[in-house]
N, C-alpha and C positions, 0 to 999 in steps of 0.2 A: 417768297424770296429764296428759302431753302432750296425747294427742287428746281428752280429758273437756274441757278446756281451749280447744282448738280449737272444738269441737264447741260451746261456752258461750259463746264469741265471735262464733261466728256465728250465733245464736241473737237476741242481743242488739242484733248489725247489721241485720237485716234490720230489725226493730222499730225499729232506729234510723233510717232511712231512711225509713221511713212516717214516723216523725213529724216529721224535717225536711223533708220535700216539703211533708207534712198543713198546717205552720205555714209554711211559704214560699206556698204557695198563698193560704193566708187572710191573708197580710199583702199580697200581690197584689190581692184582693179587696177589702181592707179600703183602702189605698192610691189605688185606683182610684174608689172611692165617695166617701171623704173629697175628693178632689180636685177633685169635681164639686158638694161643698156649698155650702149660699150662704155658710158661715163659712171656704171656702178660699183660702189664699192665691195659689193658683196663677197666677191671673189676672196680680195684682202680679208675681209673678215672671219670668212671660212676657214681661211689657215688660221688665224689666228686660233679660231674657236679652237681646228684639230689638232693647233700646237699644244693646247691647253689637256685637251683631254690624254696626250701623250705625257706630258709633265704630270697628270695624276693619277695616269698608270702603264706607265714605259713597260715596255716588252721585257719578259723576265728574263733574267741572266741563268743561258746553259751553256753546260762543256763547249767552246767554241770550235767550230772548224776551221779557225782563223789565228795565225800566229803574224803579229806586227815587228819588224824590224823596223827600230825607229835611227832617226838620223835625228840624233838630239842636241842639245846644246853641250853634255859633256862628252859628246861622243867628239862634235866639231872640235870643243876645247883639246880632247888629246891628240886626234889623227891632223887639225890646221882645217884652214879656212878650206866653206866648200866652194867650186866645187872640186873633189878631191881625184888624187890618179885613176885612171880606169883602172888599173891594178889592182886597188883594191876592191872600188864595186867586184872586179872578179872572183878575188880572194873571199867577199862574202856568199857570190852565186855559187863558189864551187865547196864553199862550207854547208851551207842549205840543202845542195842536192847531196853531198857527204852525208847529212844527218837526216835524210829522206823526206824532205820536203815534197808533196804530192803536185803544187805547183807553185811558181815564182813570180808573183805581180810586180809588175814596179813601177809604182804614183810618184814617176819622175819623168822628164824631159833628157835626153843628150841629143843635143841636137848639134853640137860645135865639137869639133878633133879636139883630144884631151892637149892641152897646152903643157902637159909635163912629159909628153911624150918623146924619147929620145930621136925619131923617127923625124919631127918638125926639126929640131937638132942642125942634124944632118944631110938634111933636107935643103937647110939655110946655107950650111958650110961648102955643101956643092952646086947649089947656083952661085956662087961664091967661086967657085976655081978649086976650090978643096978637093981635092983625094981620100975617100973613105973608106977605111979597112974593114969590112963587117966581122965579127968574131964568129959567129952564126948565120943563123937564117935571117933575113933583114923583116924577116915579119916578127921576129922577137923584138923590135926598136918600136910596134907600131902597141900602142896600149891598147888602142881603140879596135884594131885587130885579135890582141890576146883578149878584155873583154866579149867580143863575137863568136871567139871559141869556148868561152867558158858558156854563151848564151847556148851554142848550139849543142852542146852537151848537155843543159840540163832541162828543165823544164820550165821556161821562161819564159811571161809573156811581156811583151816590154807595153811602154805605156805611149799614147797618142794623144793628141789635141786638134778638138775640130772646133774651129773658132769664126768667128762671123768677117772679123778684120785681115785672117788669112789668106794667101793665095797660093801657096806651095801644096802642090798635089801631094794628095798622101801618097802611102805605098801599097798593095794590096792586099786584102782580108786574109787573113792565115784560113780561116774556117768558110766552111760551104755554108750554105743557106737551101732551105726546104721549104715550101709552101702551101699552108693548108687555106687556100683563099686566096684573095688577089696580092700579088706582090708589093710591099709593102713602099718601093721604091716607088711607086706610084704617088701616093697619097705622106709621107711623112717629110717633115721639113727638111731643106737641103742646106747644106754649109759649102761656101764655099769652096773654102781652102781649109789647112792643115800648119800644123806643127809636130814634124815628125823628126826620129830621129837619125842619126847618120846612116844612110843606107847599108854602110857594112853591117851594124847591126840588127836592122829593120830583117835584112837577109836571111842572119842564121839562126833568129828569133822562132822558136814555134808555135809563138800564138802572138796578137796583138791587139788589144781592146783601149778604148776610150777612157780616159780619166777624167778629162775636164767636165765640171759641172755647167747644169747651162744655167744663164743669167738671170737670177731672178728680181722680181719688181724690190722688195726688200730686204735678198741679202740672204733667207734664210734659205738652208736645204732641205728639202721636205720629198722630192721628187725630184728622179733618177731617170734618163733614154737608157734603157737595155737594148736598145739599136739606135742607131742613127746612121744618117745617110749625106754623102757626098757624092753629087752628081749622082750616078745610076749604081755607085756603091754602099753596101751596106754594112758599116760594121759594129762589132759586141763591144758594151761597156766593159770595163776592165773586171769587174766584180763575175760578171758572169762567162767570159772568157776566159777569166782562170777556174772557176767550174769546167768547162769544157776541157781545157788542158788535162786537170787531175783526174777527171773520169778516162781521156784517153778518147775521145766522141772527138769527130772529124766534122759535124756540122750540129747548124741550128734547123729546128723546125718552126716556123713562122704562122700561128695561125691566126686570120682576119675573120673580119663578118662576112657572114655570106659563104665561109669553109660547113662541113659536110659537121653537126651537130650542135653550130654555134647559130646563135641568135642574125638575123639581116634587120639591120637597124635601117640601111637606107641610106646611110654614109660609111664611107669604107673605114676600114680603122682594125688597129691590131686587138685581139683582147687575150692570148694567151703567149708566151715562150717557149719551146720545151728542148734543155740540152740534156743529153745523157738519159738518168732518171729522173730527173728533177724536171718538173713545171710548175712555170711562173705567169699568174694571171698579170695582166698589164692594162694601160689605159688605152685608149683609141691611139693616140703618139707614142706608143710604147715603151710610158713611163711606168714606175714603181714606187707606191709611196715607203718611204725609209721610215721603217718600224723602230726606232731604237732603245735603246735599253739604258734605266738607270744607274746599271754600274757597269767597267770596262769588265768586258768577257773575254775578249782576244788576249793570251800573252801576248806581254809589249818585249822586246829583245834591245835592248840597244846598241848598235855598231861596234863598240868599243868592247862590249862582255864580247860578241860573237866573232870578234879577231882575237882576241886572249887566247889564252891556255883550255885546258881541259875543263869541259863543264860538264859533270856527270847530267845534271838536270835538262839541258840543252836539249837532248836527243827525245826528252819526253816531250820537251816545248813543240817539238818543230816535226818531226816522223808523223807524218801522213798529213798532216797539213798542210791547206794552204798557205803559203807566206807571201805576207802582202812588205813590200818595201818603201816607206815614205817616211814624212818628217814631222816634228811634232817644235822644230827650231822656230820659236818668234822669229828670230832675220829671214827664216826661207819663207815667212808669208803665206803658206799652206793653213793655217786655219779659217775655218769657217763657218758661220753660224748655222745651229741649229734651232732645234724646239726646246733641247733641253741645254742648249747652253750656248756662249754668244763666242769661244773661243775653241772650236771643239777639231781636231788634227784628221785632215780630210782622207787620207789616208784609212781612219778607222772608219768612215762614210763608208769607202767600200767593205769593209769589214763585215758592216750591219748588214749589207745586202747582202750580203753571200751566206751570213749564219741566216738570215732569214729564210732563205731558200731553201737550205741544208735543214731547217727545222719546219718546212712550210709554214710560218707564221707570216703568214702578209694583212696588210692593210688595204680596203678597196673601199672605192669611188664606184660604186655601182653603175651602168648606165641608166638607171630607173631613179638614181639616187633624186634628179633635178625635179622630175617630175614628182616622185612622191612626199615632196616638199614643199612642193605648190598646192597639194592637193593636203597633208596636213596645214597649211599658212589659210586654203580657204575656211576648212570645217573650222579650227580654232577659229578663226575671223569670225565665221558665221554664227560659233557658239557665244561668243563674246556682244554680238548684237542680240542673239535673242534674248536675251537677260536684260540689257541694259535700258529699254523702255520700263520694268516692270521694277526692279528689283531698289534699293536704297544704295547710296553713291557708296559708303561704305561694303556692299555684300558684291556692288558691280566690281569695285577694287578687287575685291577675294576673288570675283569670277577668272575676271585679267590675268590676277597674279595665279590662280591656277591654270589657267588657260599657258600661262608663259612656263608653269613647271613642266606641265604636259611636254609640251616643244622641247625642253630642256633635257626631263627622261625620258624620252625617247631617243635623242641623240646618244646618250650617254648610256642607255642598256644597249643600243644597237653598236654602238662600240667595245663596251665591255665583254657583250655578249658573244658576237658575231664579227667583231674586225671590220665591222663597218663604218664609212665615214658619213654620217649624215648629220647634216649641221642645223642649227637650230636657230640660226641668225632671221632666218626667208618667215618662218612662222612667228618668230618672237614680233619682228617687226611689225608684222600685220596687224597679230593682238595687239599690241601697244598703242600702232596708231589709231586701228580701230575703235580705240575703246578711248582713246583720247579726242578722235577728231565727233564719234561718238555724243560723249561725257561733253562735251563741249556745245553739240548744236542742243541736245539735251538741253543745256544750262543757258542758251541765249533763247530756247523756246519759254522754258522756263520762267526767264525774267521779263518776257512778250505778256506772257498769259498774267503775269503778277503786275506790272503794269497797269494791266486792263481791267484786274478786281482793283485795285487801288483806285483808280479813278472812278472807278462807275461804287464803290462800297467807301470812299473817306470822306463822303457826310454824312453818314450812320453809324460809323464804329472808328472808333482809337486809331491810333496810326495804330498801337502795339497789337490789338487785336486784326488791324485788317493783315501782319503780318503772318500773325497763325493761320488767316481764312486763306491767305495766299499757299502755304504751307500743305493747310489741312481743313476743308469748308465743314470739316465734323465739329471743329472747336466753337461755332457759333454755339455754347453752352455755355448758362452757368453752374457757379461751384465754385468748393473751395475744398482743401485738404489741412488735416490740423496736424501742425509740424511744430519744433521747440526749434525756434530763431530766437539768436540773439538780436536786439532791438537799439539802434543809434537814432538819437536829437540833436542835430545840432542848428544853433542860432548864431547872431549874433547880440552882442552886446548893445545897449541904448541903439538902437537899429532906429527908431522912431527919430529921435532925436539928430542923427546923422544924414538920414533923409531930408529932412528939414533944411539942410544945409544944400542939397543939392539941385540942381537943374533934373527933368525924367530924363533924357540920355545921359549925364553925368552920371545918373543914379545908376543904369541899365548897365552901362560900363563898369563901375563898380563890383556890383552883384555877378557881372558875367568873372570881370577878376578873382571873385573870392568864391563862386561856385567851382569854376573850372577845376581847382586846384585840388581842393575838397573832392569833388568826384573822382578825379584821378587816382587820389590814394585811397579812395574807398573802393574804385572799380578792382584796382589791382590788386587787392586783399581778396576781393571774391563777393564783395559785398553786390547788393542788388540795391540799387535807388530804387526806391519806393515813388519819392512824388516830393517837387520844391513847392514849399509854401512860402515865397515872397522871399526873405535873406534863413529859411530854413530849411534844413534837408531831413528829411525820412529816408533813411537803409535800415538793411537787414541780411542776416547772415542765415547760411543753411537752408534757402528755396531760389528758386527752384531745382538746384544741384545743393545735393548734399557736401559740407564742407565739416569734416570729423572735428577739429577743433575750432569752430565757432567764433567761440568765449576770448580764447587768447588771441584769436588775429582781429577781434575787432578793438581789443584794448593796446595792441599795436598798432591797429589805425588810426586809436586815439591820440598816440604820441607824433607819428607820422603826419596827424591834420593840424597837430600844434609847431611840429617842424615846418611846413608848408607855409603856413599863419606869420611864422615870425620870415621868413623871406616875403612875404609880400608885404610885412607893416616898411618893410625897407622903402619901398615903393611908392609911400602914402604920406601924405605932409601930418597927420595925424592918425597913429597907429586905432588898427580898434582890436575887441577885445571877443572871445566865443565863447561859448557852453556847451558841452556836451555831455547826455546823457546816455546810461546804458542799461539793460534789462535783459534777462532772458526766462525765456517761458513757452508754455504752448499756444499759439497764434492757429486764429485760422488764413491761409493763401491760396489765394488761387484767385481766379478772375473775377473780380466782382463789382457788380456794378448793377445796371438796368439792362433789358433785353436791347433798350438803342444805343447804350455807350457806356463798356465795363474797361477794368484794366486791371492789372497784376499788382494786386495789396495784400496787406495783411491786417486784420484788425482780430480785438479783444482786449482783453484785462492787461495782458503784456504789453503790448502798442501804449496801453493809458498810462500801466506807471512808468514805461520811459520818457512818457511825454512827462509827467510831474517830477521825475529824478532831474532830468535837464531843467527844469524850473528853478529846482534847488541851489541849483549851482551862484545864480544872482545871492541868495542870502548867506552863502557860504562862502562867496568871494574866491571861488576856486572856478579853476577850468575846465572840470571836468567832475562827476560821480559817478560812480558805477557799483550795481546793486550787486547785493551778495549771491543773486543767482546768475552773476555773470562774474565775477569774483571766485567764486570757489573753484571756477575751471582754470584759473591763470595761476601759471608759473615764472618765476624770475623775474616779475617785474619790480621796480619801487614804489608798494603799494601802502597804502595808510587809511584804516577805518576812521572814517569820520565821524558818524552817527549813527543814532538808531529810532529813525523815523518814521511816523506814521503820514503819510501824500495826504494831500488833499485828496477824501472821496472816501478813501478809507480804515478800517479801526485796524488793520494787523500795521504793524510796525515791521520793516525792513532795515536791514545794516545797510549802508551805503558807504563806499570807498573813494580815493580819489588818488592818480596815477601820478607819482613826480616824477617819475622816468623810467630807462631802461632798463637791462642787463647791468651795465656798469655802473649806473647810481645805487640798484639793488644790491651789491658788493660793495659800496662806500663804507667807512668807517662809520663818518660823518652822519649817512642815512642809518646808518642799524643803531648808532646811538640812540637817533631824533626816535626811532621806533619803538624802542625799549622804552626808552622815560613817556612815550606819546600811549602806547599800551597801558602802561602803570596808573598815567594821568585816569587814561577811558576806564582804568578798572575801580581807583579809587572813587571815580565821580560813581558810578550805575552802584555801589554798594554804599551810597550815601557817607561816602570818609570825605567829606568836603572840604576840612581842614588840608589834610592832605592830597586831594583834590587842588587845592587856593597851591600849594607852595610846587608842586607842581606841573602848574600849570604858569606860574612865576618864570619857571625855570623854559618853559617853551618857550615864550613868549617872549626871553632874551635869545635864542638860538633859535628860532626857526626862519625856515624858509620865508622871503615873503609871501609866496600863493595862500601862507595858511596864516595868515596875520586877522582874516576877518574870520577866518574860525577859531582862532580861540579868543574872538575879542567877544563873540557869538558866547563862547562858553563861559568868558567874567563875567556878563551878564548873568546868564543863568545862576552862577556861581553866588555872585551877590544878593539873587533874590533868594537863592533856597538857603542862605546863612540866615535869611530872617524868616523867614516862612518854608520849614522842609517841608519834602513831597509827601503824599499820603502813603501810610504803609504798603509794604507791597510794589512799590515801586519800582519799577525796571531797566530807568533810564531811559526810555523811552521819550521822543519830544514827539510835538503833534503839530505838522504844519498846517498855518495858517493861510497861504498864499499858493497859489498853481507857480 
């Protein structure tokens, strides 16, 4: 039977192995397809993941090359509601380039004649019939005119919007374009239209780049066009247009795939920028991922200091920097989410790109990134199967969960290390399912093959033993191992008598009522049922899992199976009544039985005197005793030595105790009294003071509990016999029972 057995096992493994590879494989397959659909979410995740890794370790803060004039809320509050006279935009462009601003951004729109301009004025008054005196030149009436001149004097690039909903033609590139590769107007997305600003200033402007961010699926910025295209034009985002400006460089160099040192992927696509000194890798749509930093690096300027008075510090803020112009006012609506924060002044968006450039710290999307993440998603996959035939559900877990750190640090040194973006999502998922969809056919093979011993092996062995052969076909042994368990009896009371009364399903009903309840609070102590004999139960504590305090959780299961006991007498037109025994000692456990039908017991010298402790209980008229080798390990409970008895079978004499309750009886007045005078009693009687023994015991016997009324009626007996006949010298107190 042994090797038929064997031999049927490993028949069934091997078939088991193909088909978990077989379904690991195609969930790898399957995994890797999905992921690249246009309905995957991977993408989304990806960011998330690279927002993540930005949040715990944002790009360090150095000396900026970026100085922010903010349009803030207490700037609005003194200068009035925006938007404010071209006047004064002038008055700040012509303080900037006063205090040598290297170039002038500005993350604003004017797209509309200034409405405080005296010029609309007068304008009004003479299609009117009016007569208008000028005092001067009539271009000193036009603001939007005096702003133009203040553009064309300094070094300002104004700001543009290319938007999907537009249709107004922008105005043309201030900057030339160079090409190392194919021109980029070919192959990058086109916008329609524009939002540009009034042509007098678009005019005297000497650079003009892109502000607007492009629309993303959730909102966050992460990625920046350092070009973008309208129709057959090309123009620079604002960040790197005002690099160009401050270098004094009259164009961009533009290099694609397929240019003279760069990779040919086979699809066109930008992959570097280069203005002035400075080059900037880029994505195939010649974006930039935004590296940012966890603390503001740019001085921030605000409108209202830099129209004041004299600021000695001013001129160190602002001399040779770039100055970016934008707003940081809730009402102007200009913030916008980042990675590192949900409310962040778009304004310093470009800030980040331009110090990143200025310090070459970029973040890149490799073009090999996709692929070498497929290709870590399969090995990890594949490492994760080949384990998982062989190994325990436990060690396959550890393989998984290292299988998913792998994927994890690798993302995360390849970022730390290298500025690289490789996400860990493509891999994670694969181990996971793998090892889940795995772990899974594993376990439905599993309960096939167990099935199949079960049936063709449960009319020769145990249910519990054909569970080990399903497990493990080596445990068809026997044996046993010798452990110190503590040992539970429990019956019930006149059980003979009760039966008598009833119908065999009435009875079956019965028994199923008052085992279930009983097991319940032994299972969930830890205890191990042993085996029902008719209305009684055998457990034990401490096999086959070790359970360090034994002693006390089965003398709390004692209380637990008498709290159980009294909500079911609720139930019963005549309550009944139990016993329960306890012992602890060295047992032998383990399987034991015959080579055709063993099961998990315990027997020995302990097993027998808990079966004779629980006997006790009938002539002691108590619910429960428990011997002093299961007594001496319990604490706090409300415990009271009963006797000092010799069992049926044998000559040593044991103390036996019995539980009136919990934690809070043990702290009763009431009980530590009953204890003290109940001690005194047991002391006077076992030294033969039987007088004082009699009064004594007088005194219980008005005040005790009722559980103990037949033990000390148990002890007037005694009492009365040994006033006429004492014990032989030597005597110990000791009684010797007569009865199991």
């Amino acid at each position: 039977m042994r090797a038929f057995l064997t031999r049927l096992l490993h028949i069934a493994r091997r078939r088991r192995y193909l088909a978990i590879w077989s379904a690991g494989l195609l969930v790898i397959v399957l995994v890797i397809a999905a992921a690249y659909s246009p309905f995957s979410p991977l993408d989304r995740l990806n960011a998330l993941v690279f927002d993540t890794y930005q949040r715990l370790k944002p790009r360090e803060s150095t000396e900026s090359a970026v100085a922010v004039v903010d349009i803030d809320d207490e700037s609005i509050r003194q200068l009035g509601q925006w938007p404010w006279s071209r006047t004064v935009l002038a008055s700040v462009i012509d303080r900037l380039a006063a205090e040598g601003a290297a170039a002038i951004g500005l993350d604003i729109i004017l797209s509309e004649p200034d409405r405080t301009s005296p010029a609309l004025a007068v304008a009004q008054l003479e299609s009117q019939g009016f007569q208008v005196t000028y005092p001067g030149s009539a271009s000193d009436l036009d603001h939007d005119r005096i702003l133009a001149a203040s553009f064309a004097k300094a070094p300002v690039v104004a700001g543009l919007v290319l938007a999907e909903g537009a249709t107004t033609q922008p105005p043309s590139a201030k900057a030339g374009f160079a090409f190392a590769g194919e021109n980029p107007a070919a192959y990058l997305p086109s916008f329609p239209g524009a939002v540009r600003n009034l042509p007098v200033l678009d005019e005297a402007t000497p650079g003009l780049g892109v502000f607007s961010f492009p629309r993303q699926a959730d909102g966050v910025v992460r990625q920046i066009p350092l070009i973008s295209r309208q129709g057959d034009n090309l123009y620079p985002a604002l960040s790197i247009e005002s690099l160009r400006v401050a270098q004094g460089a009259s164009s961009f160099v533009i290099k694609s795939t397929g240019a003279s040192g760069e990779f040919d992927t086979g699809q066109p696509g930008m992959t570097a920028l280069k203005v002035g000194e400075f080059e900037v890798p880029t994505g195939p749509d010649g974006r930039i991922w935004v590296y940012y930093t966890g603390e503001q690096a740019s001085p921030l300027i605000p409108v209202h200091r830099l129209l004041g008075g004299p600021d000695p510090d001013l001129s160190s803020q602002i001399e040779g920097r770039i100055v970016l112009i934008g707003t940081s006012a809730v009402g102007l609506r200009d913030l916008v989410a980042t990675p590192l924060s949900a409310g962040f002044p778009g304004v310093l968006v470009h800030a980040a790109i331009i110090d990143q450039i200025v310090t070459q710290k970029f973040l890149t999307r490799p073009d090999w990134a996709i692929g070498f993440e497929i290709v870590v998603a399969i090995g990890l996959g594949l490492l994760v199967l080949a384990f998982l035939p062989w190994l325990s559900t436990f060690a396959n877990a550890v393989v998984a969960a290292g299988a998913l750190a792998i994927s994890v640090g690798v993302g995360w040194l390849a970022f730390t290390g290298y500025d690289l973006l490789l996400s860990p999502i493509l891999p994670a998922q694969t181990c996971l399912l793998a090892y889940g969809v795995g772990s899974g056919v594993r376990l439905l093979l599993s309960e096939s093959e167990g099935r199949y011993i079960r049936s063709a092996f449960s009319h020769y062995l145990s249910p519990a033993m054909v569970e080990q052969l399903v497990e493990n076909p080596d445990a068809l042994v026997l044996g046993g191992e010798n452990r110190e368990l503590t040992i539970l009896f429990c019956d019930i009371r006149s059980f003979t008598s009760i039966s008598e009364t009833m119908e065999p399903t009435e009875l079956t009903v019965f028994l199923n009522n008052f085992l279930t309840p009983m097991t319940n609070v032994l299972m969930e102590s830890g205890a191990t049922i042993d085996k029902y004999i008719g209305d009684a139960i055998m457990a034990f504590w401490n096999a086959p899992l070790d359970v360090p305090e034994h002693r006390q959780r089965a003398c709390e299961s004692v209380l637990k199976m008498l709290d159980a006991l009294e909500k079911l007498n609720q139930t019963l037109e005549k309550p009944v009544k139990i016993g329960v025994g306890l012992n602890s000692g060295i047992c032998c456990v383990g399987n034991l039985g015959s080579r055709q039908r063993f099961d998990y017991s315990a027997i020995g010298d302990s097993v027998n005197v808990g079966s004779r402790i629980e006997g006790l209980t009938k002539q002691y008229g108590v619910s429960n005793l428990i011997a002093e080798s299961t007594a001496r390990g319990v604490q706090g409970l409300a415990m009271l030595e009963i006797d000092k008895v010799m069992v049926v079978g044998r000559d040593e004499a044991t103390l036996v105790y019995t539980l009136l309750g919990g934690r809070e009886r043990a702290q009763d007045e009431e009980f530590i009294e009953l204890k003290r005078l109940h001690d005194r009693f047991l002391a006077n009687y076992r030294s033969m003071c039987f007088d004082a023994a009699a009064n004594d015991l007088a005194l219980l016997m008005k005040a005790a509990p009722h559980q103990l009324e037949k033990v000390y009626s148990e002890y007037q007996r005694r009492l009365d016999a040994y006033l006429v006949t004492p014990p032989a010298a030597g005597w110990d107190g000791s009684y010797r029972a007569e009865h199991k």
